[in-house]
N, CA and C atoms as an extended XYZ file, in Angstrom:
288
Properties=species:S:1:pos:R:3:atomname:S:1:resname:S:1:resid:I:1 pbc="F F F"
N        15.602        4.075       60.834 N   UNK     1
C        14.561        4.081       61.838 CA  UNK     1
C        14.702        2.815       62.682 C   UNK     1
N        14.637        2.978       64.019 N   UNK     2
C        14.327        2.216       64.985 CA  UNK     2
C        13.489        1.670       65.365 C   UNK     2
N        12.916        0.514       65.877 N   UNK     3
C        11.344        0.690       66.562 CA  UNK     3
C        11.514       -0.387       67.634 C   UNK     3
N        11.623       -0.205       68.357 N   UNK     4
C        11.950       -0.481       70.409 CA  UNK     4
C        10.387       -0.693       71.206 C   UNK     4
N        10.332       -2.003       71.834 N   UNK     5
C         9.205       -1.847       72.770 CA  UNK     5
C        10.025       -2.314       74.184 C   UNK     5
N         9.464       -1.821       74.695 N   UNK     6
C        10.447       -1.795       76.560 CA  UNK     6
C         9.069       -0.738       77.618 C   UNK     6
N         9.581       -1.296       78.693 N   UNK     7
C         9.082       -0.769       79.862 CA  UNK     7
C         9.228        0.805       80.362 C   UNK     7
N         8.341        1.497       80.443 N   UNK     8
C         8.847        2.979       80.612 CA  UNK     8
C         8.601        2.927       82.604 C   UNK     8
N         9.646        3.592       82.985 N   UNK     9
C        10.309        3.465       84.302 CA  UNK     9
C        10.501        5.035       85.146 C   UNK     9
N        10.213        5.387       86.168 N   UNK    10
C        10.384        6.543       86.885 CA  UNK    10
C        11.468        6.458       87.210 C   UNK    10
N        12.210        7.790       87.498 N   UNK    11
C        13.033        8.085       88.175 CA  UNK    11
C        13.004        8.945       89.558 C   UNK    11
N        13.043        9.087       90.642 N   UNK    12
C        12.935        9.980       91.358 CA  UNK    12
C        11.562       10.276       91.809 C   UNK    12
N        10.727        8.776       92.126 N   UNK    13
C         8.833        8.885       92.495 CA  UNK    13
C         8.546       10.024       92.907 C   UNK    13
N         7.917       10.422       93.119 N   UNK    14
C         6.828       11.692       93.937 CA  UNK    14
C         6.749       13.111       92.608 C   UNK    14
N         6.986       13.804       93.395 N   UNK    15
C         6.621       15.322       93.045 CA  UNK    15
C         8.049       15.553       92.200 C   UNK    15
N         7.829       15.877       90.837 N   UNK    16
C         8.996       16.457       89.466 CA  UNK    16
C         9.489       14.974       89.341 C   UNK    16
N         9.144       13.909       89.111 N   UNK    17
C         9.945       12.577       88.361 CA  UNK    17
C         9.739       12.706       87.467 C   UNK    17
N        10.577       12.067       86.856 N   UNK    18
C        10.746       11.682       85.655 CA  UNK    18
C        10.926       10.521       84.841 C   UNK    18
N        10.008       10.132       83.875 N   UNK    19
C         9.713        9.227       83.188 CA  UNK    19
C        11.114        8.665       82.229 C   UNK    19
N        11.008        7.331       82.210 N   UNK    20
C        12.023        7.120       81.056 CA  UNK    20
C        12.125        5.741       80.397 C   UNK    20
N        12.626        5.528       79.594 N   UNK    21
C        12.600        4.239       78.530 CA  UNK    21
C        13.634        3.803       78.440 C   UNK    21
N        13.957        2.487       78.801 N   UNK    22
C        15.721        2.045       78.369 CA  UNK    22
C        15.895        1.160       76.953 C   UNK    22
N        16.532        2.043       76.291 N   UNK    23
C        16.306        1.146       74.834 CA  UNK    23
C        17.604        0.013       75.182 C   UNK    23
N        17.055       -1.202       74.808 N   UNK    24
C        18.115       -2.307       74.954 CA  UNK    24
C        19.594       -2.123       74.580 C   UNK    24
N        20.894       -2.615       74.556 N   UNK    25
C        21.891       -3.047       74.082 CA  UNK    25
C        22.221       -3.680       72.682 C   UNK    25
N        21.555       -4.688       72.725 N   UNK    26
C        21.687       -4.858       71.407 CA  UNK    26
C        20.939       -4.145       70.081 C   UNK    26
N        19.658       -3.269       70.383 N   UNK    27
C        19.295       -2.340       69.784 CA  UNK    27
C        19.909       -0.686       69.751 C   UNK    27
N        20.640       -0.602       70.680 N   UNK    28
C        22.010        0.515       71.022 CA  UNK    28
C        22.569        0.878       70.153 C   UNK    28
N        23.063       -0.497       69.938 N   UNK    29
C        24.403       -0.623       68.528 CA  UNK    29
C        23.788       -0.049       67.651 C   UNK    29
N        23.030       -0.394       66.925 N   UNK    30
C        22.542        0.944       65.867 CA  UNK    30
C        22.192        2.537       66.036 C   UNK    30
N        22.096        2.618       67.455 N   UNK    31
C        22.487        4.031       67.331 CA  UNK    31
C        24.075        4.515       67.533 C   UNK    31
N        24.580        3.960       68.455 N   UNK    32
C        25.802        4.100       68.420 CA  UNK    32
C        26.838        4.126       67.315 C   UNK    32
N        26.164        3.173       66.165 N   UNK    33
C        27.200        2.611       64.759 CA  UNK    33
C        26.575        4.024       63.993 C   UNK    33
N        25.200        4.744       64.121 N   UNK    34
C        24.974        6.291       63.263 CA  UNK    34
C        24.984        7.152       63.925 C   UNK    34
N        25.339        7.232       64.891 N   UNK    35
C        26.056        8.627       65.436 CA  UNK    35
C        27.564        9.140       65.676 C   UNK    35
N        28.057        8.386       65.329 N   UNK    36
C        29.727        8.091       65.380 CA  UNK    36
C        29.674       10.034       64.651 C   UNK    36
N        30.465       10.887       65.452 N   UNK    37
C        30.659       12.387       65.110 CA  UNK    37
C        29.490       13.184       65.397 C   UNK    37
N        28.460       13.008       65.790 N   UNK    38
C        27.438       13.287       65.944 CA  UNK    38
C        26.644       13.751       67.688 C   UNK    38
N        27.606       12.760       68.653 N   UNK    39
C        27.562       13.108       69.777 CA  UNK    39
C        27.420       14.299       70.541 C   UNK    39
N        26.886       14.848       71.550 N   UNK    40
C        27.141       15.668       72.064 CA  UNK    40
C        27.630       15.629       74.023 C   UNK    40
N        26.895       16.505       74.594 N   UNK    41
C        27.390       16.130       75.908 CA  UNK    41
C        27.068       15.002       76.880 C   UNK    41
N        27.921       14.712       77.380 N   UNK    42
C        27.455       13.208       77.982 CA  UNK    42
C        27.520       11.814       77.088 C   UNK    42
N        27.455       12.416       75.917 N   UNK    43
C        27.564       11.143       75.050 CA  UNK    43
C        26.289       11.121       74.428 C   UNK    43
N        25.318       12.157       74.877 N   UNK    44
C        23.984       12.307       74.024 CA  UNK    44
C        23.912       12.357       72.656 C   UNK    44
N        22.928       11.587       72.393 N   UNK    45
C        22.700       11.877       70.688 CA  UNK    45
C        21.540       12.336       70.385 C   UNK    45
N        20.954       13.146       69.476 N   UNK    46
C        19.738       14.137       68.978 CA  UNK    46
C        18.665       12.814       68.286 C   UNK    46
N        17.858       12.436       68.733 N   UNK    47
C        16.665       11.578       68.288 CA  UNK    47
C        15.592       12.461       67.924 C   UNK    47
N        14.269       11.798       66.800 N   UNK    48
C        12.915       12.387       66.951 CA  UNK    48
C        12.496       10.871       67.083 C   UNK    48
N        10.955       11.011       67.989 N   UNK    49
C        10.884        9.768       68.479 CA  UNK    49
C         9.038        9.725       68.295 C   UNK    49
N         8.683        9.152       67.851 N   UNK    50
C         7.517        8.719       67.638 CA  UNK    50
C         6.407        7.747       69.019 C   UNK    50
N         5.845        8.151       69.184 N   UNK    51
C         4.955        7.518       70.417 CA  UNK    51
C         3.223        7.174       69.759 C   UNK    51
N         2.533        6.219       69.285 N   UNK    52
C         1.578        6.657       68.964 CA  UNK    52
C         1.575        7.536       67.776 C   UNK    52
N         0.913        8.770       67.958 N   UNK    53
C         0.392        9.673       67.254 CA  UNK    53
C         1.544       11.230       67.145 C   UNK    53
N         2.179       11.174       68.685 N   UNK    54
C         2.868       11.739       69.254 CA  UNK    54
C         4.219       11.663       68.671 C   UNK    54
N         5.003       12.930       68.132 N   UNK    55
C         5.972       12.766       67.719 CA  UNK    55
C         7.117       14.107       68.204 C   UNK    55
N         8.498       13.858       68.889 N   UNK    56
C         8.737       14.897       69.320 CA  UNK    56
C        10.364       14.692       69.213 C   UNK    56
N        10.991       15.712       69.367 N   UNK    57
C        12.412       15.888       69.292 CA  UNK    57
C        12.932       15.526       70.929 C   UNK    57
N        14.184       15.063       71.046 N   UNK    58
C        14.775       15.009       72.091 CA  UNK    58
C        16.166       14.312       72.055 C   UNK    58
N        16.419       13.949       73.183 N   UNK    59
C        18.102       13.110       72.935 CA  UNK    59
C        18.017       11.917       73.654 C   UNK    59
N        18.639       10.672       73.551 N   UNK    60
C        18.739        9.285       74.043 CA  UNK    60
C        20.205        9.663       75.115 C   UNK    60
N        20.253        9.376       75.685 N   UNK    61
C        21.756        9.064       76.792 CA  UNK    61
C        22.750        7.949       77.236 C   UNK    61
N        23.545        7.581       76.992 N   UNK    62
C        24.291        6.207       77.139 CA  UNK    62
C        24.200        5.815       78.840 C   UNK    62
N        23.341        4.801       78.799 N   UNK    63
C        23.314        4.138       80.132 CA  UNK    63
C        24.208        3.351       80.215 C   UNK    63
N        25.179        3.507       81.288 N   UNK    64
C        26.469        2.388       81.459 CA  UNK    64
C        25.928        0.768       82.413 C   UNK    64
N        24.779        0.960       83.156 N   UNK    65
C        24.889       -0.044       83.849 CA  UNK    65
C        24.008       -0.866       82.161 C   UNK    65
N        23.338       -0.608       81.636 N   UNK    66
C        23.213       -1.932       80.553 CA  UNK    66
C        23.474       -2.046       79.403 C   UNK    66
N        24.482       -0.647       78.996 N   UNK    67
C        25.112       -0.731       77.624 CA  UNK    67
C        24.027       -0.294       76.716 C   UNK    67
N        22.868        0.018       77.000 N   UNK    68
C        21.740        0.029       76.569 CA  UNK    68
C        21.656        2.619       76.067 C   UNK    68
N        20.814        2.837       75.987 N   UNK    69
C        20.481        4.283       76.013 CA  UNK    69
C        19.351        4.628       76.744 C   UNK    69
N        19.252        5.642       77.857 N   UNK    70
C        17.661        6.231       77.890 CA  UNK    70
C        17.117        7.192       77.446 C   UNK    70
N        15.755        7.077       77.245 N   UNK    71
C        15.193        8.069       76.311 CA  UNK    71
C        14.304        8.381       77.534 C   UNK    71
N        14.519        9.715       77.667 N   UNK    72
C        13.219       10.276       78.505 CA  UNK    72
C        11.895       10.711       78.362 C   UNK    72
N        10.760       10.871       78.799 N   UNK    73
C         9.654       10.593       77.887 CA  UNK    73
C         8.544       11.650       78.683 C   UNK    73
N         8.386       12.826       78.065 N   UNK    74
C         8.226       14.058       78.743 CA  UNK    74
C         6.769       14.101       79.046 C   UNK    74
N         5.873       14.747       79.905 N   UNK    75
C         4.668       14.731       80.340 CA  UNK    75
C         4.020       14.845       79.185 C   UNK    75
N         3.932       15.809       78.591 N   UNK    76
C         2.876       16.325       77.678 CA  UNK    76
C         2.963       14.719       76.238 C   UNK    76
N         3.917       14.182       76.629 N   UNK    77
C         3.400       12.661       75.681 CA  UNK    77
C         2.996       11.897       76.735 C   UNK    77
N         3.478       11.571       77.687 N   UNK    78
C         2.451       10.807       78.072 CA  UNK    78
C         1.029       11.186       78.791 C   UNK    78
N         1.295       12.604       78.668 N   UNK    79
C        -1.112       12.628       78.710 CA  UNK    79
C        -0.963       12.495       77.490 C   UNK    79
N        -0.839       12.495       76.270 N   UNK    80
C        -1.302       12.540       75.136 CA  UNK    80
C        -1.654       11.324       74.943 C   UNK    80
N        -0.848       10.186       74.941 N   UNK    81
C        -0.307        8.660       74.793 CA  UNK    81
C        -0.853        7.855       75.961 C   UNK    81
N        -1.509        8.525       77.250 N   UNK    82
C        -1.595        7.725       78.123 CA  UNK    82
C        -0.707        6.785       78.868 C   UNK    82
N         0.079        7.083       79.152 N   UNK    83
C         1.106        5.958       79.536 CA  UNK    83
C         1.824        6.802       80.901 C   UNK    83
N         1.944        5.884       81.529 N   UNK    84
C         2.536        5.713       83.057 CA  UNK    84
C         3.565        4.716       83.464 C   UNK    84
N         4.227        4.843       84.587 N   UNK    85
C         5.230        4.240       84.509 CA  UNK    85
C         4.896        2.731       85.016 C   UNK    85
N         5.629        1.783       84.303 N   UNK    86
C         5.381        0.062       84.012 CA  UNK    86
C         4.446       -0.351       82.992 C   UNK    86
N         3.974        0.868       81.703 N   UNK    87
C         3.208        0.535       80.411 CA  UNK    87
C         4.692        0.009       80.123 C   UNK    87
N         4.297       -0.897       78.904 N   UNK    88
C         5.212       -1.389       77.877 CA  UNK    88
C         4.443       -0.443       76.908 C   UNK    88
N         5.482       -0.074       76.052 N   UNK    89
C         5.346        0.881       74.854 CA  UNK    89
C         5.987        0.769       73.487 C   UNK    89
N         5.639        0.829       72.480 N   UNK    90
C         6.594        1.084       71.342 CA  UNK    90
C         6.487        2.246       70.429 C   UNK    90
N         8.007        2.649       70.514 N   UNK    91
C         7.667        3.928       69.646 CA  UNK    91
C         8.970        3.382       68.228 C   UNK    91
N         9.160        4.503       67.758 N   UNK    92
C         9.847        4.670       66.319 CA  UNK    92
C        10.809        5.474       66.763 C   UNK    92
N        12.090        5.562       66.220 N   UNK    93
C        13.396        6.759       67.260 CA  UNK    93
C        14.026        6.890       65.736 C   UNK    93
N        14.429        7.951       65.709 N   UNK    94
C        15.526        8.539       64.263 CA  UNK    94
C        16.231        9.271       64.819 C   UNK    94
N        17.607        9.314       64.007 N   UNK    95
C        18.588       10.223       64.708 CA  UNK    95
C        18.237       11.323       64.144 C   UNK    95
N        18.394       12.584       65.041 N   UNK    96
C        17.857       13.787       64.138 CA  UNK    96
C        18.699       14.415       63.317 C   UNK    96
């Protein structure tokens, strides 16, 4: 288990954006060092990710500009969780 606090960030403002979380670099490496065979497209790996109360399946993505992963962070958690983009947040991440 992981547990990451970072800035959750829009992509694409207005109408259908999308929310997202950049898990650091040096917190990376541990996903990267347990997913080794496990990968899928893009370099995605299968996470369940904890928010709060809120707990849901999804995949992290290898961000090249910071070596880091993003985790995208779907509407129905954040009405649940309250959170908008420039909350700092911490959740819990497992590889699934």
């Amino acid at each position: 288990m992981l547990e990451v606090t970072a800035f959750v960030w829009m992509w694409n403002p207005g109408k259908g954006s999308w929310h997202f979380l950049t898990i650091p670099p040096e917190q990376a490496v541990e996903i990267k060092l347990q997913s080794v065979g496990m990968r899928g497209g893009f370099g995605s790996v299968k996470v369940s990710v904890q928010i709060g109360q809120t707990r849901w399946q999804t995949s992290v993505f290898p961000d090249r500009k910071t070596g880091g992963y993003i985790l995208p962070i779907k509407a129905d958690v954040r009405r649940r969780e309250d959170i908008a983009a420039g909350d700092e947040v911490t959740l819990t991440l497992d590889l699934a």
